[in-house]
N, C-alpha and C positions, 0 to 999 in steps of 0.2 A: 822397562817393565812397569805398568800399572801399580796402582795401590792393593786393585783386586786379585793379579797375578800374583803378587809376592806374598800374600797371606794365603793362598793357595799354595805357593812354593815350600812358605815354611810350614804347610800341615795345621794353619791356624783359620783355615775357612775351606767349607768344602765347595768343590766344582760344582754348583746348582743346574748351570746352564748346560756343562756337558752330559747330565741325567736326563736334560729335559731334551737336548738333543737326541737320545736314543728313543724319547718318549714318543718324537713327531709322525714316526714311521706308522704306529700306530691311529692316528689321527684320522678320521672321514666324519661323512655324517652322520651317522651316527652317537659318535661321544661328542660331537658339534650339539648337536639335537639334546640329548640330554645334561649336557652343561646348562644349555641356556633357558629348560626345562627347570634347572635345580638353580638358575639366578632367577628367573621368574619366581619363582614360589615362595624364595627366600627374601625377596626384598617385598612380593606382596604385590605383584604387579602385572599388566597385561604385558604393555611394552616399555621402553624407555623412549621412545620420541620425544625428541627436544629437552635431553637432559643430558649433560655434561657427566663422565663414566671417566674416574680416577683409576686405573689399575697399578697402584703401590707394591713393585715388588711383583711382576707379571709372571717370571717365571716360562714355562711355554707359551703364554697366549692365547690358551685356550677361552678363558673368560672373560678376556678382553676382546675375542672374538667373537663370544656370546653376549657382551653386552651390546657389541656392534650392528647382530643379528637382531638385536631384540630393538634397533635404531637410535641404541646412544651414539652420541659424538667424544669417542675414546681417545683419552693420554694414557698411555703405557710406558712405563719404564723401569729399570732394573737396576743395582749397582754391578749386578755379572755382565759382560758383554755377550756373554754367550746365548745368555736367557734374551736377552733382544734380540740376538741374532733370530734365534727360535720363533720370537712371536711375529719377528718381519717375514719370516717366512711362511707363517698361515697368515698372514695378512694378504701376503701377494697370492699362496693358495687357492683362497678361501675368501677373499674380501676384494679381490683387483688389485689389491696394493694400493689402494686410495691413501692420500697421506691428508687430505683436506681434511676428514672427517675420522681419520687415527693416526695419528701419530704414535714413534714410539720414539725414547731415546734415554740412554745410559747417565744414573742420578744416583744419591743415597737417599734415604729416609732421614739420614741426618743430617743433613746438609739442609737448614733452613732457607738459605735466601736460593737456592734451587727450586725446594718447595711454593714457596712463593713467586716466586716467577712463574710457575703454572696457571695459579689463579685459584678461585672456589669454584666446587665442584657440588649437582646433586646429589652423586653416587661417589661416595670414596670407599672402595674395594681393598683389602691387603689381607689375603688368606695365607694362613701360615707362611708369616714374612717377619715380621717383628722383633720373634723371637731368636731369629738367626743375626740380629744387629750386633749384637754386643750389650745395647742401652736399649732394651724392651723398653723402659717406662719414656725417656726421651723420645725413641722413636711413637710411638702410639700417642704422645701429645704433639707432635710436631706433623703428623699424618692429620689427626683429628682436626687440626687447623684448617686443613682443607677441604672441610666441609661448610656452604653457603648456610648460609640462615634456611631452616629446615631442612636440609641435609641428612643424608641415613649414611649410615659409618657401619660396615661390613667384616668384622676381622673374625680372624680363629687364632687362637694360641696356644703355645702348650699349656698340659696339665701338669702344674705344679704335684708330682707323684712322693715327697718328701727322700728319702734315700734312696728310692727306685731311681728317681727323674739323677742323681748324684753316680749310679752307679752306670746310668747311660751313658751319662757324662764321661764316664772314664773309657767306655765303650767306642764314642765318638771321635774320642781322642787318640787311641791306640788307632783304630782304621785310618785315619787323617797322619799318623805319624808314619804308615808303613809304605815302601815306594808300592804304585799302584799294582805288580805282578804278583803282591804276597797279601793284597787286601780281601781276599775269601780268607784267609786265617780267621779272620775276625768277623766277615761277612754271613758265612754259610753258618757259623755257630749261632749267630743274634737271628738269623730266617728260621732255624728249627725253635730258639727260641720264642720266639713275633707266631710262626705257622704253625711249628708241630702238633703242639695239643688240639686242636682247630682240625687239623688234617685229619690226625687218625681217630678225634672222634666223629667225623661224620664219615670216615672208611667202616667203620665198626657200625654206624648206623646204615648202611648204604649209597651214600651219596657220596663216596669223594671226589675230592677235589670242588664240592659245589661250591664254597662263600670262595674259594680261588676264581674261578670259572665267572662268576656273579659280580664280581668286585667292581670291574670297571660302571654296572648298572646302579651299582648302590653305593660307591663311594665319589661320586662328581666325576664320574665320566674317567677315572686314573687309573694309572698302570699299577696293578699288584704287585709284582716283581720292580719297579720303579720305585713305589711307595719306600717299599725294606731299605731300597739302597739311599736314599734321599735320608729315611729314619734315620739311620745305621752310622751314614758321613754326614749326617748336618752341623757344622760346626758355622757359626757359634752356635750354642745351645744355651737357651734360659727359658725358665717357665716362671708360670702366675697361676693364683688362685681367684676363679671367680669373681669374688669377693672384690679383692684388689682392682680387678678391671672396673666393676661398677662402681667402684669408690672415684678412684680417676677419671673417669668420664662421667659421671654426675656433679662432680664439681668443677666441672666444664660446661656445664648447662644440656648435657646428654638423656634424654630418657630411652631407656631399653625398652624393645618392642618385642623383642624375639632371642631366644638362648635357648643351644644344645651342649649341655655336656657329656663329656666322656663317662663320666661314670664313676668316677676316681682311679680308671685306668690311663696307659699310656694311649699320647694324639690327642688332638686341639678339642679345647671349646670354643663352640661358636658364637656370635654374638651380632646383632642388628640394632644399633640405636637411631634413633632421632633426635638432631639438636634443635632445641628449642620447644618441644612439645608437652604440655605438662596433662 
């Protein structure tokens, strides 16, 4: 048994890749199109031709499919084997299955001399990944590494919610400790939590179910129903404050170009830096 399986076994890391697995069926062009729509915009860019596309923690693949689209020459890889399974599979979809021009293969974010055998990279990508390590601040400086001289570093991370972000934690932990045929106990409570209010005020307005319905066009291309459950079991879980991120990556020689936060509710901030640009 793996490293990965057995901290799945004991309820101390959730199945990523087996979520992302139910995600794929969903998948055409359209959430194609608009990933690579919301990495264009987000890095600032026509295309990526002839640039080197890190995807840290790929998860489905989706965006490492998008950067593909957009003509990076992409590394993907995951510590879930599952999640590589996933992204081989819109590769061969969606891309011919080229391996000269993407690659993917099964790594951690902490495992430096991994890291480094990749190489530097123009684009280093790692959207809500970091934060599922264990060692947020270790991994996000050992990712940042693999950014070349001028380099743009892509992440989102949780928000640090102070007691909230502690009671999901316990949240996280009960769905992860219970065998999978009893995990709606704790599932379907945290969706009317995450949904309900959202639902029946735009039932009362006339519109329900719209930001359900809308989700996949406004949250990068993702599954609504997928999002909850990924929330709901992501273990590990840790978060950061803004603040912290821009400290740690400016004394890294990082300059921020671009940041979304949450709002000081729960789900990631996003973030864009440039190394080297003052």
């Amino acid at each position: 048994m793996t490293e990965h399986a057995s901290e799945v076994s004991r309820g101390e890391r959730f199945g990523f890749g087996d979520n992302w697995r139910r995600f794929l069926s969903s998948v055409d062009e359209s959430r194609i199109q608009q990933a690579t729509e919301s990495l264009r915009v987000w890095l600032g860019v026509d295309d990526l031709r002839g640039r080197r596309f890190l995807d840290a923690g790929c998860g489905s693949g989706l965006f490492s499919l998008a950067a593909r689209r957009l003509g990076a020459t992409v590394v993907s890889f995951d510590y879930d084997p599952a999640s590589c399974g996933c992204t081989r599979e819109l590769r061969t979809r969606f891309a011919g299955g080229r391996e000269d021009d993407w690659t993917v293969s099964e790594g951690s974010v902490l495992d430096p001399s991994f890291l480094e055998s990749l190489g530097t990279f123009d684009v280093v990508y790692s959207w809500g990944v970091l934060h599922h390590t264990g060692a947020i601040w270790r991994a996000l400086d050992l990712v940042a590494r693999r950014a070349g001289a001028d380099g743009t570093l892509f992440i989102a991370l949780y928000n640090d919610q102070g007691s909230t972000s502690r009671r999901w934690l316990a949240v996280k932990r009960a769905y992860n400790a219970l065998p999978k045929p009893l995990r709606f106990l704790v599932l379907w409570p945290s969706f009317v939590a995450l949904w309900g209010p959202r639902l029946a005020i735009e039932t009362l307005q006339g519109h329900p179910g719209r930001s359900w319905r809308e989700y996949a066009r406004t949250s990068r291309s993702m599954s609504a129903w997928r999002d909850v459950v990924d929330w709901v079991g992501g273990l590990p879980f840790e978060v950061s404050r803004p603040e912290q991120v821009l400290e740690l990556l400016r004394e890294r020689g990082f300059t921020l170009l671009r940041m979304k936060t949450c709002g000081g509710g729960h789900g990631c901030n996003e973030f864009v830096f440039e190394r080297g640009r003052r």
